[in-house]
ZAMARGU-4260 file (C-alpha; in steps of 0.2 Angstrom, whole numbers, plus 5000, padded with zeros to 4 digits):
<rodrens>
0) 5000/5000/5000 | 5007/5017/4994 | 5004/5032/5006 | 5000/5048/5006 | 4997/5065/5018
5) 4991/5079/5015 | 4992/5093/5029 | 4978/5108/5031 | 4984/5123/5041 | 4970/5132/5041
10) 4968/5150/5053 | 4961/5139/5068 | 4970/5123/5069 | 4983/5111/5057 | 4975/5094/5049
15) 4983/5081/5042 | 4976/5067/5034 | 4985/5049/5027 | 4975/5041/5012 | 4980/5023/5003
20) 4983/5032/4986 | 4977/5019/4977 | 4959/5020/4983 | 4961/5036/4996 | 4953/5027/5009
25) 4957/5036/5024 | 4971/5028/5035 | 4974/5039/5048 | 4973/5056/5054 | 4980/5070/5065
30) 4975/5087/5073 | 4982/5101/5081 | 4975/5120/5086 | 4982/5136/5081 | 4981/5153/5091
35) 4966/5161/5090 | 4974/5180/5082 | 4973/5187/5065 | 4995/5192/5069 | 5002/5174/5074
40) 5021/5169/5075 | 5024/5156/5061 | 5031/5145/5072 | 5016/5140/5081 | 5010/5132/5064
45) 5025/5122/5063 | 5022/5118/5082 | 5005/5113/5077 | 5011/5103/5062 | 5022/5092/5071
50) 5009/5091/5084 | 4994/5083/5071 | 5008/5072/5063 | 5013/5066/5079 | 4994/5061/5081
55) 4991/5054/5063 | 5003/5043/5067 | 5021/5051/5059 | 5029/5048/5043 | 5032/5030/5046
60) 5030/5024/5028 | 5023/5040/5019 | 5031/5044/5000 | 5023/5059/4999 | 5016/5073/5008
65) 5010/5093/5003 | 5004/5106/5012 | 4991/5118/5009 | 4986/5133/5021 | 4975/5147/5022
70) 4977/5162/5009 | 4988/5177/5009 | 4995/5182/5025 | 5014/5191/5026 | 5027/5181/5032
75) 5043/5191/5031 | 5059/5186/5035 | 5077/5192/5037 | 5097/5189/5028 | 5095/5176/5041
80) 5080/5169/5036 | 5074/5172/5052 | 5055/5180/5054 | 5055/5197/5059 | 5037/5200/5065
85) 5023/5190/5067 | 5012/5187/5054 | 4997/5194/5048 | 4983/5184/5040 | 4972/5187/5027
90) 4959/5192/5041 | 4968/5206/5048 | 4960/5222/5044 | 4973/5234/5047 | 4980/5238/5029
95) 4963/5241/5023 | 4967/5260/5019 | 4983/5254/5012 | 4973/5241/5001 | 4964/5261/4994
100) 4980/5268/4991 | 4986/5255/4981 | 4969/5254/4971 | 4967/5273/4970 | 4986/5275/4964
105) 4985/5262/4948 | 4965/5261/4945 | 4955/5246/4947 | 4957/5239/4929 | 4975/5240/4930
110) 4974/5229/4946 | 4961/5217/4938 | 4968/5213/4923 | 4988/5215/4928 | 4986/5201/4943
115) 4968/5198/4942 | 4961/5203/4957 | 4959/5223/4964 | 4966/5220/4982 | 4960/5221/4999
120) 4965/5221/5016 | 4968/5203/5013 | 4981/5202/5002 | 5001/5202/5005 | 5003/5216/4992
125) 4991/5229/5004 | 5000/5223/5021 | 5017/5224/5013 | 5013/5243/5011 | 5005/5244/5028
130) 5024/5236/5034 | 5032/5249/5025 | 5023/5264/5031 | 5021/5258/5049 | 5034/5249/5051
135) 5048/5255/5041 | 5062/5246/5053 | 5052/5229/5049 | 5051/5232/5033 | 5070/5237/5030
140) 5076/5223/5040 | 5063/5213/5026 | 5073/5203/5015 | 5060/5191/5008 | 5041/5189/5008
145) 5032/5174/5007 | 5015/5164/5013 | 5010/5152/5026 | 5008/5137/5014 | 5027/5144/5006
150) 5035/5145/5024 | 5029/5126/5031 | 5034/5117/5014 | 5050/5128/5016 | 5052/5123/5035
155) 5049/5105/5032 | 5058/5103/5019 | 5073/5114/5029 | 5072/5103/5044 | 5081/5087/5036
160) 5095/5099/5030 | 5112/5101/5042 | 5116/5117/5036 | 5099/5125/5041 | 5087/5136/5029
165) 5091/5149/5017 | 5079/5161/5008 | 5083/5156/4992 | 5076/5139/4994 | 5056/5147/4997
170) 5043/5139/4984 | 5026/5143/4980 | 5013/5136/4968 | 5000/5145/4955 | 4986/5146/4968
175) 4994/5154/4983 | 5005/5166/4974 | 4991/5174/4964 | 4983/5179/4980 | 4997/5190/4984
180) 4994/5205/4973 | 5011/5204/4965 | 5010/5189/4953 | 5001/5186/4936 | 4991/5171/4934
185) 4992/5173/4916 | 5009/5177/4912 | 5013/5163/4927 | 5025/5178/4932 | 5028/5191/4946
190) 5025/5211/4944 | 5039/5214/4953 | 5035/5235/4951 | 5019/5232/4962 | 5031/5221/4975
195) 5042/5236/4975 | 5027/5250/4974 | 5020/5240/4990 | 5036/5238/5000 | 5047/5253/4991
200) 5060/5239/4985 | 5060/5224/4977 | 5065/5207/4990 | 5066/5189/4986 | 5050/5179/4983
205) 5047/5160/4981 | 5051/5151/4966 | 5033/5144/4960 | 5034/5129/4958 | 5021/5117/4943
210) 5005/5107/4948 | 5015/5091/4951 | 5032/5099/4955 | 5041/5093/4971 | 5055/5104/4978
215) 5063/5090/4988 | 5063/5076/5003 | 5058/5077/5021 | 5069/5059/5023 | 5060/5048/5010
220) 5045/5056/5006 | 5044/5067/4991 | 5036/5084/4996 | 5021/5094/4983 | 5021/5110/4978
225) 5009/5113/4991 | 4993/5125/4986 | 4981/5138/4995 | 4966/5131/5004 | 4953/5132/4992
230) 4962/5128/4977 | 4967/5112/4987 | 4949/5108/4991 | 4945/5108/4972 | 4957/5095/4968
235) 4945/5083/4977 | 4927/5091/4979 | 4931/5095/4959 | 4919/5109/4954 | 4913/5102/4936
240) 4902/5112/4921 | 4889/5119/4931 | 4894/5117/4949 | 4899/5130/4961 | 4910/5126/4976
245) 4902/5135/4995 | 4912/5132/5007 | 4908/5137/5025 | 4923/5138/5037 | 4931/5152/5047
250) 4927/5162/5030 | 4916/5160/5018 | 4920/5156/4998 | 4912/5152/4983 | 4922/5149/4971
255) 4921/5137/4950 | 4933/5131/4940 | 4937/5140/4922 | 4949/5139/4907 | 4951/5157/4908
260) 4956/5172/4920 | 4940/5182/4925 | 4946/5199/4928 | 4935/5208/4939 | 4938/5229/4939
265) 4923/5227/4955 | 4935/5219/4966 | 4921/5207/4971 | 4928/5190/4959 | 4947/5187/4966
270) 4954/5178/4949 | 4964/5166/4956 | 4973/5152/4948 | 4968/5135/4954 | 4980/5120/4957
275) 4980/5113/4939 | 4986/5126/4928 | 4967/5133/4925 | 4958/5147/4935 | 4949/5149/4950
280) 4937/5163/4952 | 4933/5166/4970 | 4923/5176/4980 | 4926/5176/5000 | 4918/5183/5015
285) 4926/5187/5031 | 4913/5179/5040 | 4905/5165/5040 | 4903/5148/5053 | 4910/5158/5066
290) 4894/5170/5064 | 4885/5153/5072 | 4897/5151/5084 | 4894/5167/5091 | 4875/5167/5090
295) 4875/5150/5099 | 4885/5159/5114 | 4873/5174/5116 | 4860/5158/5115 | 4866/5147/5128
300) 4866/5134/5117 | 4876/5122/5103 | 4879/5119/5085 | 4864/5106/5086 | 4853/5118/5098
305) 4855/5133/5085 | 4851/5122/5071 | 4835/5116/5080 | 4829/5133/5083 | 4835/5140/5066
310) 4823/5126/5061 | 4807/5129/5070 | 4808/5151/5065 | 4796/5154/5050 | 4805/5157/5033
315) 4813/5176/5034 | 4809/5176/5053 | 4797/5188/5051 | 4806/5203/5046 | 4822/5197/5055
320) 4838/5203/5049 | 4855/5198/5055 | 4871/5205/5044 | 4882/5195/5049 | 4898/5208/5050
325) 4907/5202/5066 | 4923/5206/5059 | 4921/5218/5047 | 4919/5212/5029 | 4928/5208/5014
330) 4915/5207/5002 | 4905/5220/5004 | 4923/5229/5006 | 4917/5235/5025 | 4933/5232/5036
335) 4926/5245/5049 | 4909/5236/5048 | 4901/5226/5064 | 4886/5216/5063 | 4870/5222/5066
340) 4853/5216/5068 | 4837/5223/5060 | 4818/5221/5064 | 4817/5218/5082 | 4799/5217/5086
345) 4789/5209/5100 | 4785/5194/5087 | 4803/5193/5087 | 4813/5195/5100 | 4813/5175/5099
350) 4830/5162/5099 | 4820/5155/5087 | 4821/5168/5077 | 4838/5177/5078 | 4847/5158/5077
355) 4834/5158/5057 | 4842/5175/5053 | 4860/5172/5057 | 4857/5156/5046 | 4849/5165/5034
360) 4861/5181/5034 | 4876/5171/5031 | 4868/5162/5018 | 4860/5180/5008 | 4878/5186/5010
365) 4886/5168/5000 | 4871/5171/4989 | 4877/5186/4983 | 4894/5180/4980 | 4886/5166/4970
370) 4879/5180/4960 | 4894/5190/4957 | 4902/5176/4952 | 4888/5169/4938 | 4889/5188/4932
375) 4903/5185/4923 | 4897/5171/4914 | 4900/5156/4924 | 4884/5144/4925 | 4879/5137/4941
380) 4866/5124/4939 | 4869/5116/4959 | 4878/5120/4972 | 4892/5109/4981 | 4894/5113/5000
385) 4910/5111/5010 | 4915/5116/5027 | 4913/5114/5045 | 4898/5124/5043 | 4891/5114/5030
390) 4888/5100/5047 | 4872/5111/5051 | 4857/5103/5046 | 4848/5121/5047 | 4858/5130/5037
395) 4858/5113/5025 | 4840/5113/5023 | 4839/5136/5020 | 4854/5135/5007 | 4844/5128/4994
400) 4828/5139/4995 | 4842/5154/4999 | 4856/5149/4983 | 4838/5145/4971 | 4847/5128/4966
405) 4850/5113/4973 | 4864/5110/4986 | 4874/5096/4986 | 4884/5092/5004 | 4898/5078/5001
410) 4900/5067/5017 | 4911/5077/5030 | 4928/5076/5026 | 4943/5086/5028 | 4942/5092/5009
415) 4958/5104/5010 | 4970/5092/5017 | 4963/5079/5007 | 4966/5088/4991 | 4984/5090/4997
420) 4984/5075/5000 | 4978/5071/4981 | 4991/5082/4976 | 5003/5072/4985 | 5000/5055/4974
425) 5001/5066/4959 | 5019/5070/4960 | 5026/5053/4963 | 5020/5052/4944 | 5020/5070/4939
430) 5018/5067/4920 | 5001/5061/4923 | 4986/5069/4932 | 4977/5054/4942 | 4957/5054/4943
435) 4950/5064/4959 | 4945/5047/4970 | 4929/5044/4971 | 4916/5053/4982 | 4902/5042/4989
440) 4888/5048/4999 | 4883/5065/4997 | 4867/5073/5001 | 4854/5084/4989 | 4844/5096/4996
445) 4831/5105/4987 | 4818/5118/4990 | 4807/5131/4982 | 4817/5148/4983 | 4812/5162/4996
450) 4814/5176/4985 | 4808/5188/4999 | 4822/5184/5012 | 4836/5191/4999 | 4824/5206/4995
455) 4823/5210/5014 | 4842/5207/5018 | 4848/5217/5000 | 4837/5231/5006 | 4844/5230/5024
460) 4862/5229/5016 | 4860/5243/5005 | 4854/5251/5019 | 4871/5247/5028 | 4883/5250/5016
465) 4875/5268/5012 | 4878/5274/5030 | 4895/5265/5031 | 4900/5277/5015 | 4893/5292/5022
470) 4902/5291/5038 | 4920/5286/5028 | 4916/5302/5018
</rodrens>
């Protein structure tokens, strides 16, 4: 039996996975947490790694193994390749007005079709120039710039070599490096001028690597290329014509497969590149099964007990709005934003109904990412739901009459480490692409649409976003 791991270090914990390549059966698994801050020390995920391997049992008999991780970030490190401050994740809002500058400075086209995405607080690009303006030592002291994916493949590879880890060994793949701001999914090149324009100089960045590309051994198993988290999570979920990946985790995503870059001058569709050479256009909100967790605290109650009470509120919870904000937002671009609830009545001022409207807010705002994204042409016939929060059978039952298509829900899985995993049996034979193993038991929902729950929340949005742009003003 021929082994295979595949590692998710995802913003709240580290998962690894070990699959019989040959059939993917799942063998054996780890986990481990991560800190719960949007600025975190790089080392804790390697802590964290080492930790989940430990519990999936090691390395004992793996040939192969890649890691993928969650998007953007700004991990900077020294001469030394030492890491000179923690670093920031995609969630961390501070470079927002840095993420303006740089838009207001080039235009949105130039952004959007130059890398195909207009960046946001999110991307490396914006929180490099947020590094150089705030701090300028940091950033002097900055030799080269990479992501949390590029740094663990980097580390692990490191960590079999005597003579320790130099910053000319970082790799990257397609996925992760067109999520930084500074790289060209079509030309398969970086705009080193929009490195420099963020940082004021131009540093090393990692050498990105092919689909099935291995940059070395950890002892005798062959490393991937690694890949970002939801590029990793189509590798195996496999978004066919017509299908549109959700996912629900500690963000939200929608996101397709395409032969060609969707450049979006908006800002709303991120075109990404996927893990196979094509494209992935992507749009993600900051918040999503966390918006649960959080009404379930203020409710005194579970993941099960929400779901129960989401179930047994009317459809559109009678005027009930939640927008579900809780950390600012990405899409709407509202970093200053919190969340807010609209329609508070007598008739419902009930746990009933504000767990049906966090259930229902979260889905309006993945429905209208699902719009943005059929906008520029893609088709979306169903929907394929992923994600812890994609375990609710409330919010499984609403998506469908929310989304207007059927949602299909795959049994639960870890789909990013597994999809490294995947990507892990493809480069022990890199010169041809194995079939996605076979996914057995998912479930359809259907459900007649519920036309006035997207009505009242766009109205309520609109609202939001109109007071939010007055006060900026």
């Amino acid at each position: 039996m021929t082994l295979v791991a595949g590692v998710d270090s995802s913003t709240q914990s580290c998962k690894v996975v070990v699959r019989d390549a040959a059939t993917g059966d799942l063998v054996r698994k780890g986990w481990a947490p991560h800190p719960d801050s949007t600025e975190v020390d790089p080392e804790s995920w390697w802590k964290a790694l080492q930790s989940a391997l430990a519990d999936a049992g090691g390395l004992d008999g793996i040939a192969s193994i890649s890691i993928a991780a969650q998007q953007h970030g700004m991990v900077c490190l020294d001469e030394d390749a030492k890491v000179i401050r923690p670093a920031l994740l995609w969630n961390d809002t501070r470079s927002a007005l840095e993420a303006e500058a740089l838009v207001s400075e080039l235009g949105t086209d130039a952004w959007a079709y130059g890398v195909g995405s207009v960046p946001l607080a999110a991307f490396t690009v914006s929180k490099l120039r947020w590094l150089a303006e705030h701090e300028a030592d940091n950033a002097d002291r900055t030799a080269a710039v990479c992501l949390p994916h590029d740094w663990l493949t980097w580390r692990f590879l490191g960590s079999q070599h005597q003579d320790g880890l130099t910053i000319e060994s970082l790799t990257t793949d397609r996925s992760d490096a067109s999520g930084t701001g500074y790289w060209s999914p079509t030309t398969n090149e970086y705009r080193l001028d929009l490195l420099q324009r963020a940082l004021g100089r131009v540093v090393k960045v990692p050498r990105v690597l092919g689909p099935a590309e291995s940059p070395g051994q950890n002892g005798s198993a062959l490393l991937g290329p690694g890949a970002g988290d939801n590029a990793a999570a189509a590798l195996v979920v496999g978004p066919s014509d017509g299908d549109v990946i959700v996912s629900i985790g500690t963000s939200g995503t929608a996101f397709a497969s395409s032969d060609v870059l969707i450049p979006d001058s908006s800002g709303t569709v991120a075109g990404f590149a996927d893990a196979t050479g094509r494209y992935l256009p992507l749009v993600c909100t900051l918040n999503a099964a966390r918006v649960l967790e959080g009404i379930a605290r203020i409710l005194g109650v579970d993941q099960q007990g929400l779901s129960d009470l989401a179930l047994s509120a009317p459809a559109g919870a009678d005027g009930l709005v939640l927008l579900p904000y809780f950390e600012g937002e990405r899409t709407p671009n509202l970093p200053d934003s919190t969340g807010e609830v609209y329609g508070l009545s007598l008739k419902t001022s009930s746990a009933g109904h504000l767990a049906r409207a966090a259930v229902e807010g979260l889905l309006c705002g993945l429905a209208d990412a699902l719009d943005a994204v059929e906008s520029h042409g893609v088709k979306i016939e169903r929907v394929r739901l992923i994600g812890g929060g994609s375990r609710s059978e409330a919010l499984r039952r609403i998506a469908p009459a929310i989304f207007g298509r059927p949602v299909l829900v795959p049994p639960p899985g870890e789909y990013v480490a597994d999809g490294a995993a995947f990507q892990a049996m493809w480069v022990l034979d890199p010169g041809h692409k194995p079939e996605p193993w076979p996914l057995s038991g998912s479930l359809r929902f259907d459900a007649e649409p519920f036309p006035g729950v997207r009505a009242r929340y766009a109205e309520v949005r609109d609202e939001h976003i109109s007071r939010a742009r007055t006060r900026e003003r």
